[in-house]
N, C-alpha and C positions, 0 to 999 in steps of 0.2 A: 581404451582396452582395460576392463575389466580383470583384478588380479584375485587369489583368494584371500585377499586383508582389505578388499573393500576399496581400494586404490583404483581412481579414473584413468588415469596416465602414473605414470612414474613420478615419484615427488608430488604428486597433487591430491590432499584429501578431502572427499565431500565433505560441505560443512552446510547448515542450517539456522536460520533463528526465527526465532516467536516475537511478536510485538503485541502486546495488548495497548492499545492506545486508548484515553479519555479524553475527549471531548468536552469543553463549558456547557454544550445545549444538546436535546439530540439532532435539533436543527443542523447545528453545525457536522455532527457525524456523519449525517445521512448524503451533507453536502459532500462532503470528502470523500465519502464513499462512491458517492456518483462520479466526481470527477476524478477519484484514481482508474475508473473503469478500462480506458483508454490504456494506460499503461500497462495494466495488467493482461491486457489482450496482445500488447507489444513489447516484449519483454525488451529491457535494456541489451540484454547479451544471449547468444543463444548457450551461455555456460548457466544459469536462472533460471528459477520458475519462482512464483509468487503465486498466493494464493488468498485473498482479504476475504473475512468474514464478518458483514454487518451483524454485528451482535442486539441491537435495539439499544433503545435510550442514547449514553454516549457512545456506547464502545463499538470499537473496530478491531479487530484482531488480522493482523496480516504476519502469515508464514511465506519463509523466502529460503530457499533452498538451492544449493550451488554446488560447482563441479571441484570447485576447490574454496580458501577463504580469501583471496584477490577476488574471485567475483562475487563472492559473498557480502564483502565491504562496500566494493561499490554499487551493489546493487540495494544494500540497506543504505549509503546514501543520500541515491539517487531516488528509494522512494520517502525518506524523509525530508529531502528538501521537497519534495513534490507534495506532503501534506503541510511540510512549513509554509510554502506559497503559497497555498490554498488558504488554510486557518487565517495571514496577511490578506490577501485578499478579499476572503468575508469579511475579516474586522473593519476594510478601509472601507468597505461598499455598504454596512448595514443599514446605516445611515442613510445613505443617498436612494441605497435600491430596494423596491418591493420588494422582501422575497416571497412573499404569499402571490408571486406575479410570476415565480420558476416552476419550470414541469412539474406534474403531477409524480413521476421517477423519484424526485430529487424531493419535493415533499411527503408520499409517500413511505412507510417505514417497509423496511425490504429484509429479509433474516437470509 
């Protein structure tokens, strides 16, 4: 419920943050960008919204917006470990795997 000081419930204030993230390649950007997709279609908590903007080159910019800062926190978490494990995981695979061999999506530059 809605008060007039902007208040979602009683003791709970909306909160939001901005992330401009850089990336080593814009390979690697575009990679994270594709595989946050998923997440952002399914938000952690129904108290969250996110919202990632492929910027080109490296950057990523993801706004995440909440009902209060409990789910604010964990929802900026939980999508930082999810580009932490990504970033770990390109680095261990570059090596080994093609990536001129991943969707046309994922190499693709997408705005």
């Amino acid at each position: 419920m809605n008060n007039n000081q902007g208040q979602t419930e009683p003791g709970l204030w909306p909160a939001k943050a901005t992330i401009d993230m850089s990336f080593r390649t814009p390979r690697l950007a575009r990679i994270a960008a594709f595989a946050l997709r998923p997440e952002l279609a399914d938000s952690p908590s129904d108290r969250t919204t996110a919202n990632l903007v492929f910027k080109g080159g490296t950057k990523i910019h993801l706004v995440v917006s909440a009902k209060d800062t409990s789910a604010l926190r964990a929802a900026l978490n939980s999508y930082l470990r999810w580009v932490s494990a990504i970033v770990k995981a390109v680095s261990t695979l570059e090596t080994s795997l093609d990536l001129d061999s991943l969707p046309d999506s994922v190499r693709t530059k997408r705005n």
